[in-house]
C-alpha positions in Angstrom: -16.1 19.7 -7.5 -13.3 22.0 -8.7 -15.0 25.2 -6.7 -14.9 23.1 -3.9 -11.4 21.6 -4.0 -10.3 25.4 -4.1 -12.1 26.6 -1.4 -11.3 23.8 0.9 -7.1 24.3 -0.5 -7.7 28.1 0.5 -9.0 27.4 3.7 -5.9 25.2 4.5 -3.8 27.9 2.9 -5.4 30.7 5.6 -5.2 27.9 8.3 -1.1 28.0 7.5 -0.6 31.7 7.4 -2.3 31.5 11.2 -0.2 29.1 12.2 2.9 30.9 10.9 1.3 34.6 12.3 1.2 32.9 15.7 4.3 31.4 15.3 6.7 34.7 14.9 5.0 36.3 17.9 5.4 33.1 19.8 1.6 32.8 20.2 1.3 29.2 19.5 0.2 27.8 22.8 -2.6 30.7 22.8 -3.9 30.2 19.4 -8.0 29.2 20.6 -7.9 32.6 23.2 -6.1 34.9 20.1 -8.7 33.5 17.8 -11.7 33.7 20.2 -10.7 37.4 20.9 -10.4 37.8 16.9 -14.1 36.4 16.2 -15.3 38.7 19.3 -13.8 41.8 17.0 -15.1 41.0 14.4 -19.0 40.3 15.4 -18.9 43.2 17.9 -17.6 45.8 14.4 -20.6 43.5 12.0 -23.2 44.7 15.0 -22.0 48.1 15.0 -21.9 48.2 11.1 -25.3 46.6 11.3 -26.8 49.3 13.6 -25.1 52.2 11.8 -26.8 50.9 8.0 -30.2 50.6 10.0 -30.2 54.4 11.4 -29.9 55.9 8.0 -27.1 58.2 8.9 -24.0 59.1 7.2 -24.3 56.4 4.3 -21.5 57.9 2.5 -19.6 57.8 5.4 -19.5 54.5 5.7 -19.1 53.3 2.2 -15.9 55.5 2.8 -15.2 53.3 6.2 -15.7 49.8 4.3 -13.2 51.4 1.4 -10.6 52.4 4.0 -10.7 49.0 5.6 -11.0 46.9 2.9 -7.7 48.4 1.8 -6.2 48.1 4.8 -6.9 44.3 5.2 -3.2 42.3 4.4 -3.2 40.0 2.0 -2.6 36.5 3.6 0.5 35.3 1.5 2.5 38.9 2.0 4.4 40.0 5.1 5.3 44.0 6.1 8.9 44.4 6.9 10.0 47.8 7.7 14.0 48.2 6.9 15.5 50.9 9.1 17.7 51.6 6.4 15.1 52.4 4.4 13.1 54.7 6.4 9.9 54.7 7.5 8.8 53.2 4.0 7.4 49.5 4.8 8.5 46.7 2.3 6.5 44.3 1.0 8.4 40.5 1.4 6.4 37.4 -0.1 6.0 34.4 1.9 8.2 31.6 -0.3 5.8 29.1 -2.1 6.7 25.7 -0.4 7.0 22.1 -2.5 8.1 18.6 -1.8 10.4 19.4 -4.7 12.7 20.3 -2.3 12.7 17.5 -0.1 12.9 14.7 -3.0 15.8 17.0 -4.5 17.5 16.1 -1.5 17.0 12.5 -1.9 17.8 12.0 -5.2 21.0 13.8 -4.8 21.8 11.5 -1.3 21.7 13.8 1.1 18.3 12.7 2.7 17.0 9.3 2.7 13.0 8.6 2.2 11.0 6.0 4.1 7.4 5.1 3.6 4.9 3.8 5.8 1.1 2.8 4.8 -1.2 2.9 7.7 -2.6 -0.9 8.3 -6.1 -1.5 10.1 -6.2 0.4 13.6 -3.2 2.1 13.2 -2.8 6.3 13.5 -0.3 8.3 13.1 1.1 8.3 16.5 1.8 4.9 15.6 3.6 5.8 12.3 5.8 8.0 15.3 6.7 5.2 16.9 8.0 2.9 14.8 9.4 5.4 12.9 13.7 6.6 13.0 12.5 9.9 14.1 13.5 11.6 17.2 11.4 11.5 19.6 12.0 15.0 21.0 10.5 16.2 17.3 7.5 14.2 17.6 5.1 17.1 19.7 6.5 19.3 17.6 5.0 17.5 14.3 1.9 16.2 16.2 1.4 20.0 17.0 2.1 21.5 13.3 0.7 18.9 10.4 -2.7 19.0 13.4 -3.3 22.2 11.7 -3.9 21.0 8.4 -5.8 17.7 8.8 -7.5 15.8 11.7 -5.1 13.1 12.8 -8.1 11.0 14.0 -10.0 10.4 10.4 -7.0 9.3 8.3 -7.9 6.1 6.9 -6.4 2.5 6.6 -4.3 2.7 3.7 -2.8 6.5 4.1 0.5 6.4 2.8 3.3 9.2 4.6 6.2 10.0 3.4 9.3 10.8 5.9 12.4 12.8 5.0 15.7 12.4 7.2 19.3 13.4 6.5 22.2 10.9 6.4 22.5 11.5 10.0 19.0 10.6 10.7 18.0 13.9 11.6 13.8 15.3 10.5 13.7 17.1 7.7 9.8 17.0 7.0 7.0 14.3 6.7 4.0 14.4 3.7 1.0 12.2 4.0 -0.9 11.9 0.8 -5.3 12.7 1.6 -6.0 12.2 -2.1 -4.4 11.2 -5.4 -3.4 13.9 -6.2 -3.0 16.3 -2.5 -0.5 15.9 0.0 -0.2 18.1 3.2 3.5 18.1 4.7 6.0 19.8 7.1 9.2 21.1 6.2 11.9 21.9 8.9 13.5 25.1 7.7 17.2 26.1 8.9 15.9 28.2 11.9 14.5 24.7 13.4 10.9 25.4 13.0 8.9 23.4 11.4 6.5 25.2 8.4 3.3 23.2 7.3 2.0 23.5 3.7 -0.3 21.9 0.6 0.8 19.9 -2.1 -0.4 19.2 -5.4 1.3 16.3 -6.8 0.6 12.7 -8.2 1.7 9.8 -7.0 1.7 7.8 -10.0 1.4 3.8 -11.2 4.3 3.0 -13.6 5.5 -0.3 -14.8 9.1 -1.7 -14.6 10.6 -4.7 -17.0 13.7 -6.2 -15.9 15.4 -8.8 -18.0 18.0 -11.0 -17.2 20.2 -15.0 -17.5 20.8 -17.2 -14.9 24.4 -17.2 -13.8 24.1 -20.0 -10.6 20.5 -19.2 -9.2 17.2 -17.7 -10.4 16.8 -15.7 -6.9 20.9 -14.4 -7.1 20.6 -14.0 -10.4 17.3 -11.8 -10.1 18.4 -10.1 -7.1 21.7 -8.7 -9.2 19.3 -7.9 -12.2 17.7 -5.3 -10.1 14.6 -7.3 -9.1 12.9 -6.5 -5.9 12.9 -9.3 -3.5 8.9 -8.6 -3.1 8.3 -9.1 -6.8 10.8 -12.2 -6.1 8.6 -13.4 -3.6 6.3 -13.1 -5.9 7.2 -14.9 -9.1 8.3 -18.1 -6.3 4.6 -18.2 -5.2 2.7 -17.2 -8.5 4.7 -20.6 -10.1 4.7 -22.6 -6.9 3.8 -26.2 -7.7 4.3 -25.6 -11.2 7.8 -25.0 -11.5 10.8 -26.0 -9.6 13.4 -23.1 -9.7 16.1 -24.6 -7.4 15.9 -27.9 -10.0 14.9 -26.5 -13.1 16.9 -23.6 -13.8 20.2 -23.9 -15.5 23.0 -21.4 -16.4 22.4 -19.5 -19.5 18.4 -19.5 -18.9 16.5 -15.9 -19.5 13.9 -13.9 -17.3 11.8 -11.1 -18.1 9.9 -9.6 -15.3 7.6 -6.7 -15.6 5.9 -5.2 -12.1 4.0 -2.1 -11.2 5.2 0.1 -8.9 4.4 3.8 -7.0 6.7 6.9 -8.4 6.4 10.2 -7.0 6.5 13.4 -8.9 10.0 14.0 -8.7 10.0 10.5 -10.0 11.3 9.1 -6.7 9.6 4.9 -6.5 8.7 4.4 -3.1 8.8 0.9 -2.0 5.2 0.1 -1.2 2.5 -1.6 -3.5 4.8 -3.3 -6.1 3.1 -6.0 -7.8 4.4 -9.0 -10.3 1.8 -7.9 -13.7 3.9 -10.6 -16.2 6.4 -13.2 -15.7 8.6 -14.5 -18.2 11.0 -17.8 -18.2 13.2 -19.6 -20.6 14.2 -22.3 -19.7 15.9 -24.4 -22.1 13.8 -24.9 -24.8 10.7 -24.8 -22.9 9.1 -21.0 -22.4 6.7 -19.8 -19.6 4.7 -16.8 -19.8 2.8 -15.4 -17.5 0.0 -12.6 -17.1 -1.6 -11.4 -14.3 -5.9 -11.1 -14.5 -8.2 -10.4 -12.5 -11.6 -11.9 -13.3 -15.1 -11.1 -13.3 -15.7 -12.5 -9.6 -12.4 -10.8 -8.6 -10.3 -13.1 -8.4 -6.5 -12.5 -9.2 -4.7 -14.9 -10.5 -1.6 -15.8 -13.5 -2.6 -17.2 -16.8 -0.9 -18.3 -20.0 -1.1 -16.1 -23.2 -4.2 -18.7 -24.0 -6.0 -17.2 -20.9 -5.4 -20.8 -19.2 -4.7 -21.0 -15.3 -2.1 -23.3 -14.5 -2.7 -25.7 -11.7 -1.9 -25.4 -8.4 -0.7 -27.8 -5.7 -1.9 -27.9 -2.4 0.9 -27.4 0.0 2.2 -30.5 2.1 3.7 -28.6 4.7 2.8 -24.9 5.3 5.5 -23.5 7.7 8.4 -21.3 7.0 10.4 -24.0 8.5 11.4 -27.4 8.2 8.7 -29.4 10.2 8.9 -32.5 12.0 5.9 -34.9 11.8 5.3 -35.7 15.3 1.8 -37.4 14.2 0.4 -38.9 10.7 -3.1 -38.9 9.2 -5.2 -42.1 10.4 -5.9 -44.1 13.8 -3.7 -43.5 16.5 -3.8 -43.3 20.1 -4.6 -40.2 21.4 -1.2 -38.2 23.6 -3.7 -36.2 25.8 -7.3 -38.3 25.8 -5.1 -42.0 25.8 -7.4 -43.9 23.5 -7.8 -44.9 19.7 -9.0 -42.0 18.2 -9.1 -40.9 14.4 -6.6 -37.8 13.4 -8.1 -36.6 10.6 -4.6 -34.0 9.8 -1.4 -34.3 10.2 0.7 -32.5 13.3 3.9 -30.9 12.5 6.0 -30.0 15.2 8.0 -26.0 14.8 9.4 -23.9 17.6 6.7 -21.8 18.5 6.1 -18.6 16.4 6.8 -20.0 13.8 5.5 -18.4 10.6 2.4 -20.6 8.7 1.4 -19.7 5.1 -1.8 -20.2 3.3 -1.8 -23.9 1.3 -3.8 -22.5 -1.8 -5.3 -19.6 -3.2 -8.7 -19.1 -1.2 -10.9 -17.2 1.3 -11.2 -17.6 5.0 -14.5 -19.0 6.3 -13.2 -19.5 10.1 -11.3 -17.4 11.9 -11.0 -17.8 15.7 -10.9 -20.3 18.9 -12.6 -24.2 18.0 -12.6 -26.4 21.1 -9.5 -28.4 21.1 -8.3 -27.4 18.0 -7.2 -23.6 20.0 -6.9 -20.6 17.4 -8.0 -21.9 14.0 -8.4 -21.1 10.7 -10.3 -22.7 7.9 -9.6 -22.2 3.9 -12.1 -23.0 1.0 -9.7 -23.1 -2.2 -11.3 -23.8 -5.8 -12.3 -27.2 -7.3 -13.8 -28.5 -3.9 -10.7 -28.3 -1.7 -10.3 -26.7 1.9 -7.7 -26.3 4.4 -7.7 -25.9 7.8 -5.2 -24.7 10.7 -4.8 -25.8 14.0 -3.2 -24.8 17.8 -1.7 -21.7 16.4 -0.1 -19.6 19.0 -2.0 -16.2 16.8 -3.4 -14.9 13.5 -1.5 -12.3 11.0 -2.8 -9.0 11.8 -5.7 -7.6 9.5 -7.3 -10.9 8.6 -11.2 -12.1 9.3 -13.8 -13.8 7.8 -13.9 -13.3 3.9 -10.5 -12.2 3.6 -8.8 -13.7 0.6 -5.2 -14.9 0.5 -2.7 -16.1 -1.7 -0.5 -19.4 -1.6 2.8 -18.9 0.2 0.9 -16.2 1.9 1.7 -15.6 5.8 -2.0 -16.4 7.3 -0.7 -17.2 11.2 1.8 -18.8 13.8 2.7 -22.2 15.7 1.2 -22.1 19.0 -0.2 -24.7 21.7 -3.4 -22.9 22.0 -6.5 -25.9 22.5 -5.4 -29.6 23.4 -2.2 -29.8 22.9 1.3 -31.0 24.2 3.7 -28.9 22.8 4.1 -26.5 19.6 3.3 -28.0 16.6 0.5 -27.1 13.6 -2.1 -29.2 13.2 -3.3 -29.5 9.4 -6.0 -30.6 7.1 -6.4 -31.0 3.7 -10.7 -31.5 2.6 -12.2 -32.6 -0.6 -15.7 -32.2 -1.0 -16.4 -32.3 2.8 -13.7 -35.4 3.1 -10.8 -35.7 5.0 -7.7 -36.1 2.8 -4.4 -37.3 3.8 -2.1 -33.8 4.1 1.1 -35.4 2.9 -0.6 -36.9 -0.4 -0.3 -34.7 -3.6 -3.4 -32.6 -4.2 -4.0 -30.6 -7.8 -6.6 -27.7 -7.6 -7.5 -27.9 -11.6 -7.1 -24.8 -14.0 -9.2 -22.6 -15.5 -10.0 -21.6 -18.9 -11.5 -17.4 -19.9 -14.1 -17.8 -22.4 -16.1 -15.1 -23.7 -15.9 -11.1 -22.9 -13.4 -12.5 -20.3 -11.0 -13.9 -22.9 -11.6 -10.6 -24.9 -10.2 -8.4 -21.9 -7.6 -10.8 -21.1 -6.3 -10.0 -24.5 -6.4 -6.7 -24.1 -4.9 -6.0 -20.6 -2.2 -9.0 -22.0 -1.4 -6.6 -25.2 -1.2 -3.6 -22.9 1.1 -4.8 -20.3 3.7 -6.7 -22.9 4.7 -5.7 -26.4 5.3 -9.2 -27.6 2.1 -10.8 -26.6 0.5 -12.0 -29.9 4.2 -13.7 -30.3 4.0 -15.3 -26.6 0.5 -16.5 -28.3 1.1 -17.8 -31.7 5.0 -18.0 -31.9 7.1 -15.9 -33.9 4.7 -15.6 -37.1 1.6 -14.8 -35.5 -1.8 -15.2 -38.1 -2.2 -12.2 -40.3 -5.6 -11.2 -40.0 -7.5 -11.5 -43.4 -8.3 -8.2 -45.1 -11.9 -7.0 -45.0 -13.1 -7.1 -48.8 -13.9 -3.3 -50.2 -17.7 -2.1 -50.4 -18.8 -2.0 -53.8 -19.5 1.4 -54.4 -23.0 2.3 -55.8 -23.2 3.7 -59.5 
C-alpha cells in the first residue's frame, strides 16, 4: 500500500510541475493540444527507437543516444535560469517545497482567518463556492487549479475543506482533506497566481476538559468558561428531562465538561465534529456524572459511572417555539370535515417554519406525504414508544428512512401541507400501538450494561476521565485484594 501511495503522490507531484510549466509560458488554456503533441513525440521517437533496435545496426550508437538523452531529461522539481550576469553558464533554482504550514502560520498569528466547511449529502464543491466569503472573481480560477489534482465530481459526502482569507477577506488558499492523513491545496503566491500542491498532514481527534462555577446561569457561566455552544447544546439535550438547569442550578455550583474535537497539524481546532464525551455537575450536594457509550447495537447514548442510562422524557411540545394549543387530544368536532371525529394528537399552532425537534432518542420509520396528515414523520423510541409528526411545511435535509436522531434534535418544520387550516404541528405520542395523550408525562425507562458491555464501559470510562473509579465508588474506592504468591516447587 505504501508503493502505491507514492506512486499515486508522484503522479500528482508531475501533474503540478505541468501545471506550473504551462503556467509561465501562459499555456494554460492549451494544456490537452501541448500534451497531445507531447505523447505524439514521444510514440513517434519509441517507433523509431523500436525500428533502429530491430535492424541490428549501430547498437553502440544508440546506447550512446539513450545516455545522451537520459542526461538531458530535467528533473521535474528543478528549473534552468540563465543569469546574464553570469554568462552563458545556466543556474540551477529549486522549485520551493510548498506546506499548509504557511497558511495556519498566518492564522495563528491573526493575519488570516480559517473557515471550514464539510460537504453534506448532494453537495460539491461548487457549492462549497457559493456559500463561501470568497470572491467570486477567484472562483474559475480555483475551479481551474485544485481540478488538476483531484476530480471535483467524486469527492464524497463528508469531505472536509479548509479556506484561508486575510482580514480583509481576500483568498489566500483552500485544502480539502482526501484521506486522513493527505490533503491537496492551493496557495495564492504574491504574484496573484494561484500554485497547487500535496500535503501530508493529520488531522487529528483530541480531547478538551473545561471546568467551571456557576456565577448566575449554567449556559453564561459555560459560555465565559470557554465552552462551545455545540457542546452546550449538547450537555442541555444529553440531561433533558432529567435535570432542570434554569431551576436547579445555583451560584457556587461546579462543571466539568470534557469533548472531542478536530486539531490540525499546526494545532489549529477547526470547528466541526465536536462532540460532549463526559459531563460533570455539582450541584449542591448532589453530583452528576456522565459518560458517553456507544453500545453493541450502536446506539449512543450517556450513562452513569454504574453503566446505568438515565431515563428520558418524551417531549410535550417539540417546537423551538412557544406553541399555542389550537386542539387537544380526544373527541372533537372536526374544523375541515364538520363532524365528531376522534384526534388522536394534539395540534400546536407556530408561525410557519418554525423549527420541530425529535421527542426522544429513536429511528425514523416514515418519512414522506400520508393523506391528510401532509409531510410526516414517524419515530419508534425504546421501551414501546413512538412519535409521529404532522402537516410540516418540509423535512431537515439529509434525513430518510432509518436515520437515527437524537432528542432536541432538528428533524423538520411547521407547515400546512395535508388537511389543514392554518400552520400548526400536529403530534402523537404511541405506546405499544396506542394512542397516548401528547401533553401527559411519558418516561422511556433506563438501561443497565451487563456483561463484556459493562467491561468496555469501564474501560472507555477510565480512558476518557482520570477520576472515574472515584465518580464510581466515592473518594476511597475498593482496594483490590492482592493475588496470593505461588508456592514455589522444592
Amino acid at each position: 500500500m505504501k508503493i502505491l501511495q507514492k506512486i499515486k503522490k508522484a503522479a500528482k507531484q508531475s501533474k503540478v510541475f505541468r501545471y506550473r510549466t504551462y503556467k509561465k509560458i501562459n499555456g494554460v488554456g492549451h494544456r490537452a493540444l501541448t500534451d497531445r503533441i507531447f505523447f505524439a513525440t514521444m510514440f513517434s521517437l519509441l517507433f523509431v527507437g523500436a525500428l533502429i533496435l530491430f535492424s541490428n545496426e549501430e547498437d553502440k550508437e544508440i546506447v550512446n543516444v539513450a545516455q545522451t538523452t537520459e542526461q538531458e531529461t530535467p528533473q521535474p522539481t528543478e528549473q534552468e535560469v540563465v543569469h546574464s550576469d553570469l554568462g552563458d553558464d545556466p543556474v540551477i533554482e529549486e522549485i520551493p517545497e510548498l506546506s499548509l504550514a504557511d497558511l495556519e502560520k498566518k492564522v495563528i498569528s491573526k493575519e488570516a482567518v480559517l473557515s471550514t466547511y464539510v460537504l453534506k449529502s448532494g453537495e460539491t464543491f461548487s457549492t462549497f463556492l457559493t456559500k463561501s466569503t470568497i470572491d467570486q472573481a477567484e472562483h474559475p480560477k480555483i475551479l481551474e487549479t485544485i481540478s488538476t489534482l483531484v476530480n471535483l465530481n467524486t469527492l464524497p459526502q463528508g469531505t472536509i475543506i479548509l479556506s484561508f482569507v486575510d482580514n480583509n477577506k481576500n483568498f489566500l488558499g483552500l485544502a480539502i482533506q482526501l484521506a486522513s492523513d493527505e490533503f491537496v491545496a492551493i496557495i495564492k503566491m504574491d504574484d496573484g497566481n494561484l500554485v497547487p500542491f500535496t500535503h501530508t498532514g493529520q488531522v487529528s481527534i483530541q480531547q478538551e476538559r473545561i471546568k467551571g462555577k456557576i456565577e448566575r446561569t449554567f449556559q453564561g457561566s459555560a459560555q465565559k468558561a470557554g465552552v462551545p455552544q455545540s457542546i452546550i447544546t449538547q450537555i442541555t439535550n444529553a440531561l433533558d428531562g432529567e435535570f432542570d438547569f434554569r431551576s436547579n442550578m445555583r451560584k457556587g455550583d461546579t462543571f466539568d465538561i470534557i469533548y472531542t474535537k478536530k486539531v490540525t497539524p499546526s494545532g489549529i481546532e477547526l470547528d466541526i465534529d465536536k462532540e460532549l464525551v463526559f459531563i460533570g455537575l455539582q450541584n449542591g450536594k448532589k453530583k452528576i456524572y456522565r459518560y458517553l457509550y456507544k453500545n453493541s447495537k450502536g446506539v449512543a447514548g450517556y450513562y452513569n459511572p454504574l453503566g446505568q442510562r438515565g431515563e428520558q422524557t418524551v417531549a410535550q411540545r417539540p417546537v423551538k417555539a412557544i406553541p399555542r394549543l389550537s386542539s387537544p387530544y380526544g373527541w372533537r368536532r372536526h374544523p375541515v370535515l364538520m363532524y365528531r371525529l376522534f384526534h388522536s394528537g394534539a395540534d400546536l399552532a407556530c408561525p410557519t417554519g418554525t423549527p420541530i425537534y425529535a421527542g426522544a432518542d429513536g429511528v425514523i420509520t416514515q418519512i414522506g406525504r400520508k393523506g391528510a396528515y401532509g409531510k410526516y414523520i414517524r419515530i419508534k423510541h425504546a421501551g414501546g414508544f413512538e412519535t409521529a409528526y404532522g402537516h410540516m411545511n418540509g423535512f431537515r435535509k439529509g434525513l430518510k428512512r432509518g436515520s437515527r436522531v437524537k432528542r432536541g434534535e432538528v428533524i423538520a418544520y411547521v407547515g400546512a401541507t395535508g388537511r389543514a387550516t392554518g400552520p400548526h404541528l400536529h403530534y402523537e405520542v404511541w405506546k405499544n400501538g396506542k394512542t397516548q395523550n401528547p401533553l401527559h408525562k411519558h418516561v422511556i425507562a433506563g438501561y443497565q450494561l451487563t456483561g463484556f458491555e459493562m467491561e468496555q464501559f469501564k474501560l472507555m470510562a477510565e480512558s476518557i476521565h482520570p477520576d472515574y473509579l472515584e465518580h464510581r465508588f466515592g473518594k476511597n474506592p475498593p482496594i483490590p485484594p492482592k493475588k496470593p504468591h505461588e508456592k514455589t516447587k522444592n
